[in-house]
Steps between C-alpha positions, in 0.01 A plus 500: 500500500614815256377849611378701236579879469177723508363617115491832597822483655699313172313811315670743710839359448454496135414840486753645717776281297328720166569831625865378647556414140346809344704741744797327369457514148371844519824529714748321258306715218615856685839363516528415145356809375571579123733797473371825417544508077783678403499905409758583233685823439563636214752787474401686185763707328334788222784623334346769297210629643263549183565103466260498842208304297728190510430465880145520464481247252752212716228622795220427301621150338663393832117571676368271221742247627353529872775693660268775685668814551571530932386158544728282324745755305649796550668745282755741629473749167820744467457730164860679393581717200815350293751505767790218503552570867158536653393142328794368717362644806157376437642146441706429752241615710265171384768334567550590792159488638500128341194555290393156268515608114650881376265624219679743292506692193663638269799345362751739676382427865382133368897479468606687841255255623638143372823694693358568820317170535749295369607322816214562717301187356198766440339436184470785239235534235555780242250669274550712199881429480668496167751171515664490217886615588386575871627157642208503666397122473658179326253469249095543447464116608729466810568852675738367689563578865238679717352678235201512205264767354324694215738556195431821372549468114641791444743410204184390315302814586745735383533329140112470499531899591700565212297285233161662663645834416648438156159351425301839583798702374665315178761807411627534848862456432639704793389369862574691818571300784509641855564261807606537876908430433645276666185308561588085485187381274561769228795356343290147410233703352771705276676192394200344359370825350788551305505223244134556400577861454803431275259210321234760431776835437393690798752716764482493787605784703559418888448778749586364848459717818626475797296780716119529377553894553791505219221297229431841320845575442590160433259462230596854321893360525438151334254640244654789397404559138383180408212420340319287796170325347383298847604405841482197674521419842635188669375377799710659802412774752617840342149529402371410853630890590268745386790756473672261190125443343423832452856606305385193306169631371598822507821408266213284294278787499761743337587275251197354415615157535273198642587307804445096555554283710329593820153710524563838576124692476496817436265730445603666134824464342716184464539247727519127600263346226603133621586267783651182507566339829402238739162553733623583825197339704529230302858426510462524875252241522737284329713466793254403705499119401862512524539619849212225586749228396745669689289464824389145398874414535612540150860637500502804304775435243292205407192690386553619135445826380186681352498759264254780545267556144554783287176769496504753197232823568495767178350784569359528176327840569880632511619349237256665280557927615856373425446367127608136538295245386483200712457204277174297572704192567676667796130654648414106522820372605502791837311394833377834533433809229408838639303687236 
């Protein structure tokens, strides 16, 4: 005859069997933990310190992306002046604190940077970098190597320069042209600037200087006694030192002579009436995606290249205490008129 187990007792058994199981799956659980998601740093190189807005705007778009400043990115921000030899230092220092992407900009430490990263399998994403001549990527669909970024189209802005000016200023036939010499992304700008000067009979008369404090002199020396009708500036840093804008309005000033290019304010007298450039927030934020890919696993030399918009601002206001007419086609082509 079969002896049967208490109820109660069969209940107990089952019960105690539960929490054996429990304890081990919550033990098996604690052992296979999901690792802590990953924090990324970004080594951030600001080659020219009024260029700073670019930073904010990769911060911003990255944040939009989810990467949470301190929680899941970091940004190690180093902000230089142009100096060949101080963007080395900077670099090899990501480098050599291993950091995941190098964020750089301009072209000149976007360059030193391709250099310095070259071997250390550290991905590099470069914002408002000229690369036409630079040998800074393949092409605009495959980068090539460890690298990608925001194209700044400078060639195109300095023809669209010229043809904004000529438009305001139809009889300009002698154009003053003062740039930081030696500077790499001038010489693309010139060599597209020239034909369209020669198609529409203009001269173009290149002052390049090689210390800001000199610009005055500089100026007088090219000049001389010619007839100068504008100037236009290119986009490079000699204006980026107050000392070399304000022999450049002042030289405007004595002569009488308009400026375009870039918006200089001023109070009375002549100035920058004009800017044509690329929005600096904005072209930041369009390195945001780029570096995202980058994290997802993309390699970088993979990941074409974007080109940063154009953004024209008159200031008509100017324009007008210095005679020109702005034509009304131009007011409705600009993305912002100050009257």
């Amino acid at each position: 005859m079969t002896q049967h187990q208490p109820r109660h007792h069969i209940k107990n058994t089952v019960f105690i069997l539960l929490l054996l199981i429990t304890a081990l799956s919550l033990l098996i659980s604690s052992c296979s933990t999901e690792e802590k998601p990953k924090t990324y740093r970004v080594g951030v190189l600001v080659g020219l310190d009024f260029l700073s807005f670019i930073t904010d705007g990769f911060k911003e778009g990255m944040t939009e992306l989810g990467y949470i400043e301190d929680e899941n990115i970091v940004y190690d921000i180093q902000v230089s002046g142009f100096d060949i030899a101080n963007y080395q230092s900077i670099l090899q220092k990501f480098v050599d604190d291993k950091v995941d992407l190098i964020y750089v900009f301009p072209t000149e430490a976007s360059i030193e940077a391709k250099a310095v990263a070259e071997n250390s399998g550290i991905p590099v994403v470069f914002d408002q970098a000229l690369i036409e001549g630079m040998g800074l990527v393949d092409s605009i669909r495959e980068p090539g190597g460890n690298i990608t970024g925001v194209r700044f189209p400078g060639p195109d802005i300095a023809v669209r320069r010229f043809e904004i000016l000529r438009e305001v200023i139809p009889d300009a036939t002698q154009i003053l042209i003062p740039y930081q010499k030696g500077y790499p992304i001038v010489q693309p700008q010139l060599d597209i600037l020239y034909p369209a000067a020669e198609a529409a009979g203009v001269t173009l008369i290149e002052a390049p200087v090689e210390i800001a404090t000199d610009t005055a002199s500089i100026l007088q020396q090219v000049a001389g006694d010619t007839e100068v009708d504008a100037i236009l500036l290119l986009a490079e840093p000699l204006l980026g030192v107050q000392e070399a804008q304000d022999a450049i309005l002042a030289f405007a000033n004595e002569r009488k002579i308009p400026i375009g290019g870039l918006y200089i304010p001023v109070e009375e007298g002549y100035g920058g009436f004009f800017s044509l450039n690329t929005n600096p927030f904005e072209s930041g934020s369009l390195a945001a995606p780029l570096a995202d890919k980058i994290f997802q696993g993309v390699p970088a030399g993979s990941i074409p290249v974007v080109s940063a918009e154009m953004y024209l601002q008159i200031d008509y206001g100017l324009a007008q205490r210095m005679g020109l007419e702005v034509p009304e086609g131009l007011l409705v082509l600009a993305d912002e008129v100050i009257r």
